[in-house]
C-alpha positions as CSV (number, residue, x, y, z in Angstrom):
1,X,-29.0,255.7,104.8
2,X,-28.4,259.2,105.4
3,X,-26.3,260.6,108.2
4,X,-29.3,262.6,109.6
5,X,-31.2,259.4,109.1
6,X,-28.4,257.4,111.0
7,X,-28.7,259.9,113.3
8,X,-31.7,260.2,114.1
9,X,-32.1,256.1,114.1
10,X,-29.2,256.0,117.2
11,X,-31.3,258.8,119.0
12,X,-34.2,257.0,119.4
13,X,-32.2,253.3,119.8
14,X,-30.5,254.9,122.5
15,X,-33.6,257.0,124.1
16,X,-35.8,253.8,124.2
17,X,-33.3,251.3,125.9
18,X,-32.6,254.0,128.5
19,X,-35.9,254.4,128.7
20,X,-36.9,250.6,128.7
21,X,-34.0,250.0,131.9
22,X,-35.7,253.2,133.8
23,X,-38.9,251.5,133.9
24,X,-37.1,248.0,134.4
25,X,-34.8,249.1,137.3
26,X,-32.1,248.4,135.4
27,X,-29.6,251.1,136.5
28,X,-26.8,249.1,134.9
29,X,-28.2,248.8,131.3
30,X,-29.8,252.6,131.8
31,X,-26.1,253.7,132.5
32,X,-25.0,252.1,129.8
33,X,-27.1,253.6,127.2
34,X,-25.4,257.0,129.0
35,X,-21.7,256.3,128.2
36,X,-23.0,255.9,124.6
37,X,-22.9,259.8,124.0
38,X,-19.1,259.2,124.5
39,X,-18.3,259.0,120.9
40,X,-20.1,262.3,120.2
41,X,-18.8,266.1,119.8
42,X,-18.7,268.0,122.9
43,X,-21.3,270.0,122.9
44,X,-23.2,267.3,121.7
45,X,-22.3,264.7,123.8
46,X,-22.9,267.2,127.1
47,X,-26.6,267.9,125.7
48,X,-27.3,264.5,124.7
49,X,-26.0,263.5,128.6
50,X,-28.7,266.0,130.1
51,X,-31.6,264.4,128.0
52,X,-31.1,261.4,129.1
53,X,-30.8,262.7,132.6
54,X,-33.5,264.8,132.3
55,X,-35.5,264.1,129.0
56,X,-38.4,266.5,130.2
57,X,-36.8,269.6,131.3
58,X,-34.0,269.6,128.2
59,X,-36.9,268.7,125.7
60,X,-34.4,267.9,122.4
61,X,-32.0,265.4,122.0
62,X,-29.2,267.8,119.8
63,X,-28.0,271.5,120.1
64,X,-29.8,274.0,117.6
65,X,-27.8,274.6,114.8
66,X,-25.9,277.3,113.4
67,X,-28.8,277.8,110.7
68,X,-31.7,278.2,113.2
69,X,-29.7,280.4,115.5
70,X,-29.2,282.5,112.5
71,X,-33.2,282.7,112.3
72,X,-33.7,282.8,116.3
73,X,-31.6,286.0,116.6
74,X,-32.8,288.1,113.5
75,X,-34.8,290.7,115.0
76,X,-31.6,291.9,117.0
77,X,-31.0,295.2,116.4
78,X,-27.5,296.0,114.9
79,X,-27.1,299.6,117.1
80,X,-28.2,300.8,120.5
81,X,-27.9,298.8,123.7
82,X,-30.6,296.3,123.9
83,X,-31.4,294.4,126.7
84,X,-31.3,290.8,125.1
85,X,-33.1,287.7,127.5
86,X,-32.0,284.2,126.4
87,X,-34.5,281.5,127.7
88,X,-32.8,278.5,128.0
89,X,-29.8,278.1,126.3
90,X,-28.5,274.9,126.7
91,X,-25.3,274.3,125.3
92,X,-25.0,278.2,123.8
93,X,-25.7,277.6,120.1
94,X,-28.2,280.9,120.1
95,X,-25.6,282.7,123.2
96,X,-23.0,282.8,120.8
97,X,-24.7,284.2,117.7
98,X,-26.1,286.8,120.2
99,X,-22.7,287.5,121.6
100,X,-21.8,288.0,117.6
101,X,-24.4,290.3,116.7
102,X,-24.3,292.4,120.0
103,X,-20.4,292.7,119.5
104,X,-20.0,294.2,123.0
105,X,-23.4,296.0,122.8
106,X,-26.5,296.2,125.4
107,X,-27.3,293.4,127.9
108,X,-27.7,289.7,127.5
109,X,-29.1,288.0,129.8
110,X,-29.4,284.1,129.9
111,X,-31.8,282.0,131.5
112,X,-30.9,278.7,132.4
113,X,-32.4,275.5,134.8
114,X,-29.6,273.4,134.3
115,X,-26.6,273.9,136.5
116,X,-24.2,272.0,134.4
117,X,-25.6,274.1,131.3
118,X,-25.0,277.4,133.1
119,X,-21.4,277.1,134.2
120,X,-20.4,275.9,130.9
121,X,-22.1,278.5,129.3
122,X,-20.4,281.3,132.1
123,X,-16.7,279.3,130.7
124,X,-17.0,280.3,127.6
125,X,-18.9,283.8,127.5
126,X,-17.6,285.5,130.2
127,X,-19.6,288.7,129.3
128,X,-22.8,287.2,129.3
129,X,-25.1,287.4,132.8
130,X,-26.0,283.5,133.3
131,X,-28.3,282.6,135.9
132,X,-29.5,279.5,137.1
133,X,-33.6,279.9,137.4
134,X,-36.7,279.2,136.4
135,X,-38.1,281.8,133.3
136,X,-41.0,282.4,135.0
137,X,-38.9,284.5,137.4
138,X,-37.7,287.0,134.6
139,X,-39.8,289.8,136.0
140,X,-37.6,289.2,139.3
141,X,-34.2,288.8,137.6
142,X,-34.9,291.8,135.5
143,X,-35.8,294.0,138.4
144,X,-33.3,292.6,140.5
145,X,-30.7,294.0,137.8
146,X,-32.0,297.7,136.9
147,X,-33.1,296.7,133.9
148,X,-36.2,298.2,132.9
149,X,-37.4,295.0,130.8
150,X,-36.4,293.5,127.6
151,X,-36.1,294.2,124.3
152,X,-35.8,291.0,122.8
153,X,-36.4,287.4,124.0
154,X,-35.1,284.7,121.9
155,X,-36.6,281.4,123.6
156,X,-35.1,277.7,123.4
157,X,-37.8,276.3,125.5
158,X,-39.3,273.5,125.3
159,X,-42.5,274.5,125.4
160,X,-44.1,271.3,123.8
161,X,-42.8,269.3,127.3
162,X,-44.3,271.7,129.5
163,X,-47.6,271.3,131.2
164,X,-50.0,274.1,129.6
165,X,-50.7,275.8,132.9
166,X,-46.9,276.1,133.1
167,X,-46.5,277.5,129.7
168,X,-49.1,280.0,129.6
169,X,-47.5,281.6,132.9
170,X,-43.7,281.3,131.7
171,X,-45.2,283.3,128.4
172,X,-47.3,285.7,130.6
173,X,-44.2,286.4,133.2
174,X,-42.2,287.0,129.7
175,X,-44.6,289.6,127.6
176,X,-44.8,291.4,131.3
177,X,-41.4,292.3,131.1
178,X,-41.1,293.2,127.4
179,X,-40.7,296.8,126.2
180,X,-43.9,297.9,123.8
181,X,-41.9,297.5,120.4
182,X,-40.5,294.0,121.9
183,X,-39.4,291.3,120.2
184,X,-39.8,287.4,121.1
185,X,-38.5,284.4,118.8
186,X,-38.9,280.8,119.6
187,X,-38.8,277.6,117.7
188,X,-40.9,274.1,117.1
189,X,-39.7,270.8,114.8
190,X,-41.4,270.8,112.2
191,X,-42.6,267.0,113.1
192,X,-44.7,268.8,116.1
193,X,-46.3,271.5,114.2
194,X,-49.6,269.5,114.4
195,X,-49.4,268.0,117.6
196,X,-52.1,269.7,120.1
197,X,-49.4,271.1,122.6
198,X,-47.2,272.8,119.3
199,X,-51.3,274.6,118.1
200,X,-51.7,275.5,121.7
201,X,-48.4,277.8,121.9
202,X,-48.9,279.0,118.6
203,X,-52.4,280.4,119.9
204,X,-51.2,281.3,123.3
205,X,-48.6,283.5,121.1
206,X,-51.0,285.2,118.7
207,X,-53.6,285.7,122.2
208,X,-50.0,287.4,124.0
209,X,-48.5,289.8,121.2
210,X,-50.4,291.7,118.3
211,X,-48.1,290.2,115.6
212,X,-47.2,286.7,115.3
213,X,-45.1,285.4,111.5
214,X,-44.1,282.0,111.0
215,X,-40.7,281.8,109.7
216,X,-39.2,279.3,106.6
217,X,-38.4,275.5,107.9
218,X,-35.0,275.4,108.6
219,X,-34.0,272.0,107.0
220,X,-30.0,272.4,108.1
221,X,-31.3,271.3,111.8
222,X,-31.1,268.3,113.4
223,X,-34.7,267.4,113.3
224,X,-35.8,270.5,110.8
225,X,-37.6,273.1,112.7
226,X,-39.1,276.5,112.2
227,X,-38.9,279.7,114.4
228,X,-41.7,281.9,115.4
229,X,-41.3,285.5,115.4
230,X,-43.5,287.3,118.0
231,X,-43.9,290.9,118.4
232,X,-45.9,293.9,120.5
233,X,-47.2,292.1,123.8
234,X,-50.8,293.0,123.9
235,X,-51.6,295.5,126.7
236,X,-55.0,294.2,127.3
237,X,-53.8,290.8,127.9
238,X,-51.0,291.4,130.0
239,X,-53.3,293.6,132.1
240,X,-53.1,293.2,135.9
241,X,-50.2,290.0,135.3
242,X,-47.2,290.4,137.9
243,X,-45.2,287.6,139.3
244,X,-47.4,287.5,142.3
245,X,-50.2,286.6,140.4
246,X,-49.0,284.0,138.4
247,X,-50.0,280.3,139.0
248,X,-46.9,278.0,137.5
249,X,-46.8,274.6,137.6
250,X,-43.0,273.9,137.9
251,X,-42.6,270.0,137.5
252,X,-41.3,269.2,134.8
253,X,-40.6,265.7,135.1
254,X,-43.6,263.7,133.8
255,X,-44.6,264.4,130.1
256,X,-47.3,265.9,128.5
257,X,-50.3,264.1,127.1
């Protein structure tokens, strides 16, 4: 068997007996399945500890890779200073090829719900702006800052765990805050493309900006996924949206069906 197969194979051992002691009480067995991430990598270990913690708000079991980062932060512009929003970051695998391509350049600003994934992130980029908060408050933490919006969104979301209510006014609070030439990337696994929540966001994107491109299937990702790359909100859509108008459902803990 493969390593991403073996991989892939503990994942899901590992998911379902924690998942099997939840619903049996079993705190014991559920902790158990917990000190199982021991014997991974750091970063891996950390974001593998938050899914099982919180399987609905981290929505992956494994850090991006290096591959799809390289994807998720292409439209970057190599001069100026940009103002560059990072929705969830997790564990920084997109943060740090940002940090790289910006080389001191613009504004980045990261997103983040998890506490424990914001102060590790602020430990190792200093000159990043982490926040802990929910994305649907950009238009806040943007105008909080003096920023007049953003000129590129690269998203790790997990949009597919969201309720749709909640996605469609995270998306509309994001496009809001976006300059006219704006860019927004964000990625699905490839095993979801089909899946009714994965067609929903792909037509809640093309509704939201006037040019939506499917990028290549990134294979050198733990499980292969593919980045969406989103450009020009749509004026008439985004017509009359402000964060005061904008009905979010913000529990995240039961999935979606």
């Amino acid at each position: 068997m493969c390593p991403g197969a073996v991989a892939v194979s503990s994942v899901r051992s590992l998911w379902s007996f924690r998942w099997s002691a939840q619903r049996l009480g079993d705190r014991g067995s559920a902790d158990r399945a917990a000190s199982s991430v021991a014997v991974m990598p750091n970063d891996a270990r950390m974001f593998f500890a938050q899914f099982l913690q919180h399987p609905w708000r981290v929505g992956a079991v494994a850090p991006s890779s290096a591959a799809l980062a390289a994807q998720a932060v292409a439209p970057l512009p190599g001069t100026g200073e940009p103002v560059v929003v990072e929705l969830g970051p997790g564990t920084g695998a997109f943060t740090a090829a940002i940090q790289e391509r910006l080389g001191g350049r613009g504004y980045h600003l990261a997103v983040e719900l998890d506490a424990a994934f914001a102060a590790a992130l602020r430990r190792r980029h200093p000159r990043v702006d982490v926040v802990v908060a929910d994305a649907v408050r950009l238009p806040q933490l943007l105008a909080l800052r003096g920023l007049p919006g953003a000129d590129v969104v690269v998203s790790g979301l997990p949009w597919l765990a969201f309720a749709p209510t909640r996605s469609v006014g995270i998306l509309s609070a994001v496009a809001s805050t976006m300059t006219p030439q704006a860019a927004l990337t964000t990625f699905a696994y490839v095993h979801t493309r089909w899946a009714s929540p994965a067609r929903r966001l792909r037509a809640e994107l093309a509704r939201t900006f006037e040019e939506l491109v499917l990028g290549r299937t990134v294979w050198a990702n733990l499980p292969p996924a593919l980045v969406y790359h989103a450009r020009r909100p749509r004026r008439s859509v985004l017509a009359g949206v402000g964060p005061d108008r904008l009905e979010v459902v913000v529990d995240e803990t039961e999935p979606v069906g």
